[in-house]
N, C-alpha and C positions, 0 to 999 in steps of 0.2 A: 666246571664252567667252560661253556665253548668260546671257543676264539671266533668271531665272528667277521668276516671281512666282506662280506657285501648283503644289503637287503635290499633287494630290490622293489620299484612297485607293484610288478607284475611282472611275470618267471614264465618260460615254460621250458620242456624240455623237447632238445633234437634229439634222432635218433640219427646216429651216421654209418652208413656201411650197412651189411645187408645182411638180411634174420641169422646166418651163419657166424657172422663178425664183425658185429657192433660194438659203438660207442655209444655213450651218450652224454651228452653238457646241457647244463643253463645258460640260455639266454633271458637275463636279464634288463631290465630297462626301466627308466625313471622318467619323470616329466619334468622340464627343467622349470627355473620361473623368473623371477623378472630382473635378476643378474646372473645367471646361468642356464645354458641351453639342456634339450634334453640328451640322453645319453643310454647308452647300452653294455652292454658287457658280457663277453662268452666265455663261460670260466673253462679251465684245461682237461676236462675230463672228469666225470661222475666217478669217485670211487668206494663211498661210504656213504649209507643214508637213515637219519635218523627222525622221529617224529615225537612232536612235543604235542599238546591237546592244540594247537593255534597254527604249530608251525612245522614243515619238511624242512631238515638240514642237509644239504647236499656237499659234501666233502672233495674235494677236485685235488688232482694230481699236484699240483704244486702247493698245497696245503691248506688251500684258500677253504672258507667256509661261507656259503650261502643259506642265509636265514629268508626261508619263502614261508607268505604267510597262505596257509591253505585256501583259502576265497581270493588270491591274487594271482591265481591262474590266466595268463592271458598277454596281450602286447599293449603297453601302457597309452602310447601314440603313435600317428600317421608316419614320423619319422623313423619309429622303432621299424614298423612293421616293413616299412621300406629296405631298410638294411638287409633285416631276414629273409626278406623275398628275395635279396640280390643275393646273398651269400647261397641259398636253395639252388636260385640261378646258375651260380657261374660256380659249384660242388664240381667235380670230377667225378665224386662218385653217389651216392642214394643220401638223403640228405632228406627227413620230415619231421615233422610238428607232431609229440604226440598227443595222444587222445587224453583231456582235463581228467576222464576217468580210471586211466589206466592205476594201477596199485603200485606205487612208486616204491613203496617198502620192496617189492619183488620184482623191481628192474634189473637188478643186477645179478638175480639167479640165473643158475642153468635150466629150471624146471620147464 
């Protein structure tokens, strides 16, 4: 059974640092509602990823587990999307969004 510490409404994933020496994290985000705002969340680093028929589990350095559902690929709201443009913004170093299609089982190869 997975320990599951955050499901987001919509995931994607950054890539940071450049084709030589990358990272990569979820950023996640929910839609709040009418006694709670909405909200985001950038887990510590991809380090294990596994796939269920529904859903990508993204495993992060400090042990956290994200349960993404495959069709919620994307930024849930105007809020969200704001954050990440500023965080892309104001990176030090390469910092982008990747592609819904890329094959996430084989992000974290050497191939």
């Amino acid at each position: 059974m997975k320990n599951i510490s955050e499901t987001p409404d919509k995931w994607v994933i950054i890539k940071i640092g450049s084709d030589s020496e990358s990272s990569f994290k979820v950023f996640g985000s929910w839609a709040g509602g009418y006694l709670d705002g909405d909200r985001w969340r950038l887990n510590s680093g991809i380090t294990k990823i596994e796939e269920d028929q529904d859903n990508y589990y993204f495993y992060g350095w400090s042990g956290s587990c994200y349960q993404c559902n495959k069709k919620g690929y994307g930024i849930m709201t105007s809020y969200s999307q704001g954050v990440l443009d500023n965080i892309i913004s104001k990176a030090p170093i390469n910092v982008e969004i990747l592609d819904p299609e890329t094959d996430w089982l084989k992000l974290l190869s050497n191939d």
